[in-house]
C-alpha positions as CSV (number, residue, x, y, z in Angstrom):
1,X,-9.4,-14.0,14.2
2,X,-9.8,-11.4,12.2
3,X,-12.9,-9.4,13.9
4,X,-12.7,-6.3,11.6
5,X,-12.5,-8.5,8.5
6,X,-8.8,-6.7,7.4
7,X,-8.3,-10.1,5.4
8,X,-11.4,-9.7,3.1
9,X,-10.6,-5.8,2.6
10,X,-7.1,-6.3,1.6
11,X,-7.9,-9.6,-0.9
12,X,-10.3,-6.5,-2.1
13,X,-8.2,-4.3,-2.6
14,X,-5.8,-6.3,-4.3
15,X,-8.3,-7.9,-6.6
16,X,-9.3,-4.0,-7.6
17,X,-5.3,-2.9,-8.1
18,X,-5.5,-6.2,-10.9
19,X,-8.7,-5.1,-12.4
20,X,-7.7,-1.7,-12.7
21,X,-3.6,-2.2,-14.2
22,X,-2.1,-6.0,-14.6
23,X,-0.8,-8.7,-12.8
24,X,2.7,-6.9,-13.8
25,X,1.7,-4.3,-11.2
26,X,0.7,-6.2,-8.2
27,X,4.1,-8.1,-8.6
28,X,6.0,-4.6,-8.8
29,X,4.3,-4.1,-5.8
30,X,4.6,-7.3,-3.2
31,X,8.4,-7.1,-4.8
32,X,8.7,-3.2,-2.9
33,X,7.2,-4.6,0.1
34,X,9.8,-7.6,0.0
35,X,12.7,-5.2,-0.4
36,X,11.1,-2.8,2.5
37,X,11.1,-5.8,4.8
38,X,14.1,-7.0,3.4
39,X,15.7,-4.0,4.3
40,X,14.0,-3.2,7.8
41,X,15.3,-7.2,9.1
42,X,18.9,-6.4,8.1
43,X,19.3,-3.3,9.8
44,X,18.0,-5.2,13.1
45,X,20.0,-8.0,12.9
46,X,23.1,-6.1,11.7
47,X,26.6,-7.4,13.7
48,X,24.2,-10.3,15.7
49,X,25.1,-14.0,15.7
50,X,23.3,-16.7,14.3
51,X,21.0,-17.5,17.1
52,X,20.5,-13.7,18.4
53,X,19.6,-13.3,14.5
54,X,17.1,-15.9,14.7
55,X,15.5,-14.6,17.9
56,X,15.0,-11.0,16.8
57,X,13.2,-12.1,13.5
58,X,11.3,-14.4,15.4
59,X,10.2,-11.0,17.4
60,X,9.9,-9.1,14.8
61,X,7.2,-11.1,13.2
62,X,5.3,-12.2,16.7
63,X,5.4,-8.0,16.8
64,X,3.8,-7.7,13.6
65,X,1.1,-10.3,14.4
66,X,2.4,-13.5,13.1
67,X,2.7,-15.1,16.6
68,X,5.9,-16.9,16.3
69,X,7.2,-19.5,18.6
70,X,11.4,-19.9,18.7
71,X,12.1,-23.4,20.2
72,X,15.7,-24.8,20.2
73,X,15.7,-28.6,19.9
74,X,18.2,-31.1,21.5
75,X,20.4,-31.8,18.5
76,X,20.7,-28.3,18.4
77,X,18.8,-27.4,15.8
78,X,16.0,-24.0,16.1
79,X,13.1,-24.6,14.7
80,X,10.5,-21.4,13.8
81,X,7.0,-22.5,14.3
82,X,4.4,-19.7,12.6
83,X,0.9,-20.1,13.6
């Protein structure tokens, strides 16, 4: 799945940014990343409905990589399925 190995070089990476300041750090900086995104999926969902919401984060992510699958069930109900 992942042919050039991006998965081994980033657990690297993250296990060297530990090593080199403290676990303090590598929260600091997953915390910026969550306010980044955080901030990126509001402004595309801004003024959207519930469902149009749910539909344009599903897109997001499949766009990023996380191929996401949006189904609406019978009672109504949407259901995100992340593979």
């Amino acid at each position: 799945m992942f042919p050039n190995q991006y998965d081994v070089l980033a657990t690297e990476l993250m296990d060297e940014l530990h090593d080199m300041f403290d676990d303090s750090f590598v929260g600091k900086l997953f915390e910026r990343r969550m306010k980044k995104l955080e901030q990126k999926y509001q402004m595309a969902v801004s003024g959207q409905g519930f469902e149009k919401r749910l539909e344009t984060l599903a897109q997001i992510q499949d766009d990023d990589g996380y191929m996401v699958r949006l189904e609406k069930n019978y009672g109504g109900m949407n259901n995100i399925h992340v593979i």
